[in-house]
N, C-alpha and C positions, 0 to 999 in steps of 0.2 A: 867392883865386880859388875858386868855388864848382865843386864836382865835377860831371862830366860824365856821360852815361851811356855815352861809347865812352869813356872810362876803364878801364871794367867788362868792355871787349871780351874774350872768354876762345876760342883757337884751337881748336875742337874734334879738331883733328887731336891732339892732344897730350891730350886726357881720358880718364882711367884710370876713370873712375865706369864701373861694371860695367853698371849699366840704361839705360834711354831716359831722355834730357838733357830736361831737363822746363824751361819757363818760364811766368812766374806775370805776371799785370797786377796784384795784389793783389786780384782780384776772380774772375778765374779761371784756374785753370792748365792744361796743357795737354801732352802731350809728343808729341817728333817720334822713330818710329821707327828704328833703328839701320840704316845701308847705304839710308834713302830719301831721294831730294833733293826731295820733295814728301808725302810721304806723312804722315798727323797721327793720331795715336792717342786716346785716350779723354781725355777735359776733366771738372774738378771745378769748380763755383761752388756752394758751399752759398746754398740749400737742392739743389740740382741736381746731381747725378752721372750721368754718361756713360761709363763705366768701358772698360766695350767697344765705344768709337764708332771706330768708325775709316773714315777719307777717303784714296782713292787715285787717283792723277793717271794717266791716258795719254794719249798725246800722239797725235795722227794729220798725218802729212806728207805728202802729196800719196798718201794711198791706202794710207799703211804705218803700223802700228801700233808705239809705242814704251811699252812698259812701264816702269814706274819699280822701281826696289829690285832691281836686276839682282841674282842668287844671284855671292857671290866663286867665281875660279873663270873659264876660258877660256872655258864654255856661257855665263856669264852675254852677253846681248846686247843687253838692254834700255837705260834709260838708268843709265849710272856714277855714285855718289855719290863727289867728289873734296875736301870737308870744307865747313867752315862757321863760322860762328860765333857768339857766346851772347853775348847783350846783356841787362839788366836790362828785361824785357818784350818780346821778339823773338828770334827765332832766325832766322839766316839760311842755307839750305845751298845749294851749287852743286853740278853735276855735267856731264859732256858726254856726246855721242852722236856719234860720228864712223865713219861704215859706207857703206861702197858696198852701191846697190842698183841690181841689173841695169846696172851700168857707172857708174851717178851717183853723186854724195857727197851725203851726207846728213850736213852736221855744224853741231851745236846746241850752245850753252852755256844752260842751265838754271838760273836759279837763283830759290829760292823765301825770302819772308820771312814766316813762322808770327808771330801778334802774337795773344794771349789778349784778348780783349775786358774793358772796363771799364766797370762797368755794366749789364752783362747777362752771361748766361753765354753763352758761345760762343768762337770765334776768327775770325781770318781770315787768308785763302792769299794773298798775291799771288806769280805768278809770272810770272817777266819771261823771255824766252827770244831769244835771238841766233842770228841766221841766220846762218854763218861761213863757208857755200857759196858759190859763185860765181852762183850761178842765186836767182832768188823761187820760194818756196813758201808755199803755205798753210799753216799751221796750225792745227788744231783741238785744241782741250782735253776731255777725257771725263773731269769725277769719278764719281767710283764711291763711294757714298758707301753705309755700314751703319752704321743708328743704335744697332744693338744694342739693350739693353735701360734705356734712359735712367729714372730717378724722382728724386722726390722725397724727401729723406731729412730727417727734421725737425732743427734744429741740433742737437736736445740728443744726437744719435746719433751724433755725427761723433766719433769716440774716434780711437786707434791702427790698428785698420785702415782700411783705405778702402774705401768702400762697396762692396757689388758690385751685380751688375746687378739690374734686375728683369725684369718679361715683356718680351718680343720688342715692339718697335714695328712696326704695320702703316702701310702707306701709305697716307695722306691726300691722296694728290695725287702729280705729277709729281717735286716735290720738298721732301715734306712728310713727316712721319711721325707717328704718335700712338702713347704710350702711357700710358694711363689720363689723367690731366689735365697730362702734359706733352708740348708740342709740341716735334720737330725738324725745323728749316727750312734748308734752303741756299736762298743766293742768290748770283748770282751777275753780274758784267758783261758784255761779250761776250765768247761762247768759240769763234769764231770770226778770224780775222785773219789777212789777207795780209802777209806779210815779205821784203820786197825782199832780196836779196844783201849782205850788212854790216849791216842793218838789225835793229831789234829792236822787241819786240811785249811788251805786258803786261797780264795777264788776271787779274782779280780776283773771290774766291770769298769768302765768310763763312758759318759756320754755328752758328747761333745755336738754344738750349736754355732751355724757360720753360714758365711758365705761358701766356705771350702774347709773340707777337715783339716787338722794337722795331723802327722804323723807319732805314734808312741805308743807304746803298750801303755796299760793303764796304772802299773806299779810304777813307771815311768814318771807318768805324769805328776801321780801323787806324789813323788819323792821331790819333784821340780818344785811343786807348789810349796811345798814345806819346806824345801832350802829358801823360794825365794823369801817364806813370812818370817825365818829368819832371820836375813839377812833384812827385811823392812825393818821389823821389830830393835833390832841393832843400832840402825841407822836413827831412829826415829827416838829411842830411848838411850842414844850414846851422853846425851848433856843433863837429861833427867834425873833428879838426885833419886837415890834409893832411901822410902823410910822405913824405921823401925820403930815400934811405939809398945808399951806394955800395956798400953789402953786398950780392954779388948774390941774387937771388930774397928781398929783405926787402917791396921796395914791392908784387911782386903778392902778398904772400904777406897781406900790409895788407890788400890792397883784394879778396881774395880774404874775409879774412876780414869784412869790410863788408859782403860781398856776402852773405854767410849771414845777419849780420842781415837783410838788405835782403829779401830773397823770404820770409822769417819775417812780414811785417806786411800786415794784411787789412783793407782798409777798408769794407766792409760794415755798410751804418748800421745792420741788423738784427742785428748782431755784440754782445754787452754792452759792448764797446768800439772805436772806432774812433780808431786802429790797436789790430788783435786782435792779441796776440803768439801765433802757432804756436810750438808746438814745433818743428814739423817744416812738412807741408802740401803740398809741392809735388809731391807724388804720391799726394795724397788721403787718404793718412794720417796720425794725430798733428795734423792737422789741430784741435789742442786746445790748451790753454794749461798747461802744466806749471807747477808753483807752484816745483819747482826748479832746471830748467834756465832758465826764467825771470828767476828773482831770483840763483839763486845762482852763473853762473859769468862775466857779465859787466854787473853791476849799476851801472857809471861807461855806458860803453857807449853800450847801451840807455836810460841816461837821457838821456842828450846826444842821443840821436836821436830819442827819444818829446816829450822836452818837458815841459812839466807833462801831462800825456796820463800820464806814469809812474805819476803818484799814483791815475789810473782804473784804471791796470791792477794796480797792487798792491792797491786796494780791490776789483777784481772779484772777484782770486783767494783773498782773505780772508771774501769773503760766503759762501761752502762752507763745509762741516763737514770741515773736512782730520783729525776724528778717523776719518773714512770713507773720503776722497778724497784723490786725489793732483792731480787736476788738472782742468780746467772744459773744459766744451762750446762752441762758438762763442756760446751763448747763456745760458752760466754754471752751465748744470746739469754737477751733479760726478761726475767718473768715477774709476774706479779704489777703489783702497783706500788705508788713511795709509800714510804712508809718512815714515820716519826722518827726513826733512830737508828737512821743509815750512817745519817754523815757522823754520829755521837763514836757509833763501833767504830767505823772508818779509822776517826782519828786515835781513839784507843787504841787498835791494831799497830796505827804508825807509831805510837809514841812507843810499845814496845819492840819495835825494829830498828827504832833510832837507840833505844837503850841498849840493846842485843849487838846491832848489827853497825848502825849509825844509817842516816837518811841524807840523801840528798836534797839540795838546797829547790830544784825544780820539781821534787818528788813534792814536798813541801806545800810551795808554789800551788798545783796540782789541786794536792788536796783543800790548801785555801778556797780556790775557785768554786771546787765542786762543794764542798759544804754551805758557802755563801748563795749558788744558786741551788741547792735544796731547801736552804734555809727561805730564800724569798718564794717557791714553790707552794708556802703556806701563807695565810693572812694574817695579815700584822694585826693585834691587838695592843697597839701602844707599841711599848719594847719588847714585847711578849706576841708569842706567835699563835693563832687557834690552828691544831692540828685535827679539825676536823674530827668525824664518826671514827667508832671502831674499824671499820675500814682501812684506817692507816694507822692505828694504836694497838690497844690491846687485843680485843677481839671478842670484850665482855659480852653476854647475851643481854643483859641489862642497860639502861641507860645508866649513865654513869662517868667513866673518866675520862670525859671526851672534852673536845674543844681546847677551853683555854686551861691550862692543867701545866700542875706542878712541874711535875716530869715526863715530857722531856724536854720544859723550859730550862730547868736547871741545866741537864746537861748540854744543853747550848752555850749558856755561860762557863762552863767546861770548856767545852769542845775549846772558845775563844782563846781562854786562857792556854790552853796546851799548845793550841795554834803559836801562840805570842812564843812559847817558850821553843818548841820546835825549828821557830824562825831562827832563835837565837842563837842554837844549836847547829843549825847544818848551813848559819848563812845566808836564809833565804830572805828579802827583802821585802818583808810582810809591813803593815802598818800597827806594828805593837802595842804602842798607848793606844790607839784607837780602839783594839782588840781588847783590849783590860777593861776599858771605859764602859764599854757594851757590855762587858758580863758584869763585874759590878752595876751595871743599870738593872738589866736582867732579874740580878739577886734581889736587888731592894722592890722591884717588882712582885717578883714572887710574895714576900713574905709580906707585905702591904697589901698587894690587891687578892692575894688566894690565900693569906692564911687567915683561920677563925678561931681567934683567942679562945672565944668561950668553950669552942668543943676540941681545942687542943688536936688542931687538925687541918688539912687544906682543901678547899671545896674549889670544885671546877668551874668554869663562867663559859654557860652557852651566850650566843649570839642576840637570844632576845631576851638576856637577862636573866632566864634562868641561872640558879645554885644548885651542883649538887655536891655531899660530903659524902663520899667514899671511903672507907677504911678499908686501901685497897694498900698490897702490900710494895708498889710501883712509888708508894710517896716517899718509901723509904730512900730510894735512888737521888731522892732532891737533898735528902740529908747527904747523900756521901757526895754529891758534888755539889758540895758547899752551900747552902740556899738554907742553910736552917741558923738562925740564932741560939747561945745556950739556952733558953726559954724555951725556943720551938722544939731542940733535940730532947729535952729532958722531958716533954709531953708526951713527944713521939714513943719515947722508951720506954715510958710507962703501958702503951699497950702491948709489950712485946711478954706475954704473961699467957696462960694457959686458959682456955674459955675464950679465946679474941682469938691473936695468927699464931699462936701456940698452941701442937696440938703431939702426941704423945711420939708421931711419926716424921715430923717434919712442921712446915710451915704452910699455914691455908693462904692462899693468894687474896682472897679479902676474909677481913677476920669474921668467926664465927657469931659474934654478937653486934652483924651490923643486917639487920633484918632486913633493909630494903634491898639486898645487893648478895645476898650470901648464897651460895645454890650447890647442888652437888654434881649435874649433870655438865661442868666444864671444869674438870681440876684443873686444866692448865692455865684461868685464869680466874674464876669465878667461884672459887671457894673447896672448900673440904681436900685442899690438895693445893700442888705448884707447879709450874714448869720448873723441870730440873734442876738447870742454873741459879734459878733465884734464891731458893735457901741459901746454900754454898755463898751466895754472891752476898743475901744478908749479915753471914757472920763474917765476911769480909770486909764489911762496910764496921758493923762493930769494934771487930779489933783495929780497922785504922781509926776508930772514933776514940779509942783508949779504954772501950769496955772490954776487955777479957774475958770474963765472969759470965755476962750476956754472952759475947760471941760463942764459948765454948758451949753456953744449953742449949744457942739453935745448933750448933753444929756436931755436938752426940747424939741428935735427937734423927740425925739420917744415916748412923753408922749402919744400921741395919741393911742399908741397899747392897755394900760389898758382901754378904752371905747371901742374899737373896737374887740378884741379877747377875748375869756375866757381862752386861754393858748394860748401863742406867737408859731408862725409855724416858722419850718426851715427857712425862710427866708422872705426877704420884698421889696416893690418899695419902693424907697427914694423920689421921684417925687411925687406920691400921695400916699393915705393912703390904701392899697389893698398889700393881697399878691399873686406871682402867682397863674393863674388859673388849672394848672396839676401839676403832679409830687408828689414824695412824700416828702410833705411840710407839713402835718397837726401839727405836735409841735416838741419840741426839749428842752431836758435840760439844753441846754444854756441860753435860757430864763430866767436863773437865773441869769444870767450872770448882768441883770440890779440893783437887787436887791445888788449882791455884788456889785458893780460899787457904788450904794448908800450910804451903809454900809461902805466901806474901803476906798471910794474916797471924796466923801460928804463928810458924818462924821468924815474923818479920822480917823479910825478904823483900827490899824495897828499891828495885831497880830504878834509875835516873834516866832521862832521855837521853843526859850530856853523857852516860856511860861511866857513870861511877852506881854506886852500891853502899846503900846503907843496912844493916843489919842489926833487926832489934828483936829477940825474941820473948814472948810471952809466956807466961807462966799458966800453964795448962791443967785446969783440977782432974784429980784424981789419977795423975800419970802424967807422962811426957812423951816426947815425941824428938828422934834422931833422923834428920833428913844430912846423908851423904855423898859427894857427889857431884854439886851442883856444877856446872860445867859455865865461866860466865868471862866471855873478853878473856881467855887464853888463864884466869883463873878458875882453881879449884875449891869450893866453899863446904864445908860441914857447922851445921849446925845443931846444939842441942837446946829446946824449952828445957828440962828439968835442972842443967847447969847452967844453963844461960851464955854455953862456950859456942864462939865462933874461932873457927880455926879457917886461916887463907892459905892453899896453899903446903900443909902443915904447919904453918905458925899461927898459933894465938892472936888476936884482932881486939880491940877490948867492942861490945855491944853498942852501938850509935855512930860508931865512926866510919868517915867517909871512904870506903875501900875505892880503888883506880882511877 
């Protein structure tokens, strides 16, 4: 059965996301102010930004004015926001007005549906409003609309923040505005209408951002918009397996994390790609394609829902010089600086397009190249490489995992070895043993010159000799690509315990009991908190390690984000269930990150480059977990953790064997 878009339904009465709830049509986004049941805030469509546009509703009933976004609080007396809800391309919120005036009642149900236009930048309002008096009234609608300072922003600009304004727009008309060569236009249906007693009335507005309007009534467009997210949603979740689990908060916590992919992908034929993988995007910033949240934290995933479209997006973010750049523009020019664990995603991304799709032998080739020379982009420390200050690592405020460091040594002895195997795979005329030789060197490196028996942990090696030991939660990454001995994992494991990087809501990015390093003011990497992916990505590392047991307490310990978010933000407290309050945190394509962790760690779901499929599933306490569905090389896969059944196909498979 193909997924739905009110599957995606998320109660906003219950969202802990600290800013304005943003929704995206893939072509533009948009968000709806906090406490308004009508009111619309500033909208991004590259090339197009409206940062500070903002649209406000009053109502007028037979001669009385009704404000919207009442202040909380007994003075407020406007109209009441009483919740709403978040659909993949619509928002929908309600509110009432129930007040005596001069003896009469006046009581109104309100409710509004926000739909980001597809196709053009813009949105539109319908609101539909209920007469619940005993008596008919008129109604009249008044938008109040400021276009602020709308432009044009060229793709290659659209980085991490989001745009801001430019000059003030002057008015070109009743309901037009100009600023320098971009128009804003309302339009709207009638905003007038009588409403019998029980009766209801619905008024519809769009306001559209351009070069030149399109043509369309505004019910018009909304309905366009909603056929296209649709038919996105379709396309994007046709190989996706559907789960069903009796664990509670597993399934929204699934489709929760679906949904991060899902607002992540832009279809903009002016985009280097269509679908453009965001980072981020749905509040205008990040709006970019990161090469390793991208590729590196859920690369099964994301291929199953791009398609072969995978291999465009891995070839766009390879056409950069990532010995400069960390990530691309909507139109492929590279922003930022390198950064440590480009070429690591990169080839992650490839290895699952070769298992998915299979890779070419020059694609291969390619990525060889460009890994080798980011690789020499850094200074050699022996066989080990210093990657330099936070600058091109993590981004701690502290000093700390810099220079000569675990990880992302280890996953360079990764990277080698998949290189070797990839070569094998599609052909490519790589130098193999020499490629094995390096990462085995690599490895024995690691654990000789950076690990420290006595405190069961690996310290980093600055340039003048400095040591520092980190109990940062990035060293685990050295365990999952190979770099750890059974001595070193069985140390490692030991801190994975409550009081350290366990914490009631998730996992702290460095553990709690490491005093020189622990802080609260950066969850995303610096403690009390994580960037999104990495829990997910820890109990993933787990159950390929054979812990179970483990993987499953870091991974109930975030069920709570699918109740609580409609798309997971950059980051989160592990302490309680809230993400920070500033910064730009509103989502991230990592998010996906939980769903692979499910799929390939859970289920053991364990794709091959050479395009076969092993499948081994884990035994999950306190419940199981049914992913069906899965769409893989022209087969169909179900699997269940509680029986342990893989069925290919409709036929039975037995558990470890090598399927296509």
């Amino acid at each position: 059965m193909p997924y739905s878009i009110d599957e995606f339904t998320f109660d906003l009465r219950q969202n802990v996301a600290p800013g304005h709830t943003w929704v995206t049509s893939g072509w533009t986004t948009v968000h709806a102010p906090p406490g308004s049941v009508c009111g619309v805030g500033g909208c991004f469509a590259p090339p197009y930004a409206a940062p500070d546009a903002e649209l406000a509703i009053e109502l007028d009933v037979g001669g009385h004015r009704i404000t919207d976004g009442a202040a909380p609080g007994v003075a407020g007396v406007g109209l009441l926001y009483a919740g709403g809800t978040w659909r993949p391309g619509r928002i929908v919120r309600h509110g009432t007005y129930h007040r005596r005036h001069q003896g009469e009642l006046v009581s109104l149900r309100v409710e509004s549906t926000l739909t980001p236009l597809y196709g053009q930048a813009g949105f539109a309002l319908e609101v539909e409003i209920t007469n619940r008096a005993e008596r008919d009234v008129t109604v009249a609608l008044h938008p109040q609309a400021d276009p602020g300072g709308p432009r044009r922003v060229p793709l290659g600009e659209w980085g991490w923040v989001p745009p801001g304004p430019g000059p003030k727009a002057v008015g070109a008309g009743r309901w037009t505005w100009q600023a320098g060569d971009v128009t804003v236009e309302l339009v709207h249906e009638e905003l007038r209408q009588d409403v019998p007693a029980g009766g209801t009335a619905v008024f519809a507005l769009a306001v559209r951002v351009g070069g030149g309007t399109l043509p369309g009534r505004p019910r018009e467009l909304a309905a366009e918009a909603t056929r296209r997210w649709e038919q996105r949603l379709a396309q994007a979740l046709a190989g996706v397996p559907r789960l069903a689990s009796d664990i509670p908060g597993l399934e929204a916590y699934w489709r929760g994390s679906l949904a991060s992919g899902l607002v992540c992908l832009w279809d903009n034929p002016g985009f280097i790609t269509s679908p453009f993988v965001a980072t981020s995007g749905v509040d205008g910033g990040a709006l970019c394609s990161y090469a390793w949240d991208t590729g590196g934290y859920a690369p099964h995933l994301l291929t199953l829902m791009l398609g072969d479209a995978t291999t465009d997006v891995l070839e766009s973010i390879m056409k950069v010089d990532l010995t400069r750049h960390y990530a691309i523009a909507p139109d492929g020019t590279g922003l930022g600086v390198a950064y440590a664990y480009s070429g690591w995603s990169l080839v992650t991304l490839a290895t699952a397009v070769a298992a998915h799709h299979g890779i070419s032998s020059a694609l291969v080739t390619q990525l060889h190249d460009l890994v080798e020379g980011l690789d020499a982009r850094f200074t050699p420390a022996g066989v080990l490489r210093d990657y330099g200050t936070q600058h091109n690592l993590l981004e701690m405020r502290s000093t700390g995992w810099e220079h000569v460091v675990a990880s992302p040594n280890a996953e360079r002895a990764w990277c080698l070895d998949r290189l070797a195997e990839l070569s094998r795979v599609s052909g490519a005329r790589l130098p193999v043993d020499d490629l094995r030789a390096r990462a085995r060197d690599i490895r024995s490196a690691i654990a000789r010159e950076l690990w420290d028996e006595r405190a069961g942990w690996f310290r980093c090696l600055y340039p003048d000799g400095h040591t520092e030991l980190v109990q940062h939660v990035q060293a685990f990454d050295a365990l999952r690509n190979g770099a750890c001995t059974p001595e070193m994992t069985r140390a490692m494991l030991r801190r994975l315990r409550d009081g350290s990087f366990l914490a009631p809501y998730g996992v702290s990015s460095v553990a709690a009991d490491d005093e020189l390093h622990y802080e609260l003011g950066d969850t995303d990497w610096s403690g009390g908190g994580a960037y999104t992916g990495e829990s997910p990505q820890l109990a993933l590392t787990l159950w390929e390690q054979g812990e179970p047991d483990l993987a499953w307490n870091v991974m109930e310990r975030l069920l709570w984000m699918g109740s609580h978010f409609p798309y997971f933000p950059q980051e989160h407290y592990c302490d309680r269930p809230a993400a920070p309050p500033a910064g730009r945190r509103v989502n991230i394509v990592a998010g996906l990150a939980g769903a692979e962790a499910l799929l390939t760690g859970a289920a053991g779901v364990r794709f091959r480059p050479g395009g076969g499929l092993v499948v081994t599933p884990a035994a999950v306490p306190g419940g199981g977990l049914e992913l069906t569905g899965l769409a893989y090389r022209g087969h169909t896969i179900d699997v269940s953790t509680a029986s342990g059944a893989v069925i290919v196909d409709g036929r039975a498979r037995k558990a470890g064997e090598v399927i296509g």
